[in-house]
N, C-alpha and C positions, 0 to 999 in steps of 0.2 A: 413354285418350282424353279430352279436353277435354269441357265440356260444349259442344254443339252447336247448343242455341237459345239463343242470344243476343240483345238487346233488337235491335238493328243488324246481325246478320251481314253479313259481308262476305268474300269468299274470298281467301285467301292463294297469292302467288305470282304466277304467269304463267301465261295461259291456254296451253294447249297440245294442249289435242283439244276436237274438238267432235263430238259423233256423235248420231243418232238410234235409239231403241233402237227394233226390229222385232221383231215379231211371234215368230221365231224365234229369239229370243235370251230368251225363256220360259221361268220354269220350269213344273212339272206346275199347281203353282197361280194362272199365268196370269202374274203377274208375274217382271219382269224377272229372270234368274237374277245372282245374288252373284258366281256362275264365270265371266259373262261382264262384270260391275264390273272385277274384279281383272282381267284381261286387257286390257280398255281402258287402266285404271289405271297396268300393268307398261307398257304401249305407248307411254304418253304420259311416265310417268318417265324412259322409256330413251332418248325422245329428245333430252330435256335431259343424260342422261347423258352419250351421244354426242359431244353438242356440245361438252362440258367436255372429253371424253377426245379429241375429236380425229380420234374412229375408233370402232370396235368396244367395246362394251362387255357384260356378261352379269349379270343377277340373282344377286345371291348372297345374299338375305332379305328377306321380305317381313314387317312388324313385325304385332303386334295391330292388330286391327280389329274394331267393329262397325258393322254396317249399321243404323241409326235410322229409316228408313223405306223402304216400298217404293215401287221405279220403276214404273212405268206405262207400258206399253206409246206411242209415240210423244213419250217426253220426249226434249228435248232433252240431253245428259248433257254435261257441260263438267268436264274435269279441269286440274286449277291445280298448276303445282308451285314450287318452292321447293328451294334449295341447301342444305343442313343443315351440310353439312361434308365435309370432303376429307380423305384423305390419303394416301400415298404412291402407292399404283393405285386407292386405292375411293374412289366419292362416297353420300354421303347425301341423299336426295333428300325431301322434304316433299310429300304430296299429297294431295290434297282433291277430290273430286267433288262436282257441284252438279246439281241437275237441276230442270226447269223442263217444263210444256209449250208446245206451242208458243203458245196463244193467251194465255196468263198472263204478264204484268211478273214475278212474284215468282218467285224460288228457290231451292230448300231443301236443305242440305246433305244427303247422304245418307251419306258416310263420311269416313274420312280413316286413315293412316298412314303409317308409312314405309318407302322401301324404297335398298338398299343393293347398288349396281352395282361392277363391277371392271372396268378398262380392259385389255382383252385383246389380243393381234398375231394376224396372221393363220394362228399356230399354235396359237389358242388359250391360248397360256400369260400368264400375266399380263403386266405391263407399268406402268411407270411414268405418271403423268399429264405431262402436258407442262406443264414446270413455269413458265413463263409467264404460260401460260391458267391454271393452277390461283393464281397471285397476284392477277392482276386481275381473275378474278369473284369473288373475293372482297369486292370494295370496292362 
């Protein structure tokens, strides 16, 4: 993982979820659970996956990660993604959560990696990307 503070951070990609973290999404020591990051995280990559594949797509790895700081019960959490690369049926997706509360300007990365989808039919079996769409998001 990159280093994370930066003089300037700034988040990479396109926003693509915004959610509020609740009370119930805790873990024992009161802050936000890690199991519920990654969840948001996988939700927000797979709908940029989607959109590349045209259709259906499935998680087939989620890279290294650490978490840098903990969420707080009513932050804002904003996940950013980013195209890595393509190829034949899989995309590589780039993604970064940022989180904030609501009454703070400023905020602070909390993780980032990546993860790695396959375009699937509606049997479930793999399937090519439509290679079209996989030229021109390229550019």
């Amino acid at each position: 993982m990159k280093q994370l503070d930066e003089d300037n951070p700034q988040p990479r990609g396109e926003l693509q979820l915004r959610v509020v973290a609740q009370p119930k999404d805790t873990n024992t020591n009161g802050d936000i659970s890690g199991g519920w990051l990654v969840t948001n995280m996988d939700m927000a990559a797979s709908i940029t996956a989607s959109r590349i594949a045209k259709g259906r797509t499935t998680t087939m790895a989620i890279g290294e990660m650490s978490f840098v700081r903990p969420v707080r019960v009513g932050s804002v959490i904003c996940c950013y993604t980013r195209i890595l690369g393509m190829g034949r049926s899989s995309i590589r997706i780039g993604i970064e959560v940022w989180s904030r509360m609501p009454e703070d300007e400023e905020r602070q990365k909390v993780t980032e990696t990546e993860i790695v989808y396959v375009a699937i039919d509606d049997n479930r079996r793999i399937r090519a990307l439509p290679q079209a769409e996989t030229a021109s998001s390229l550019n």
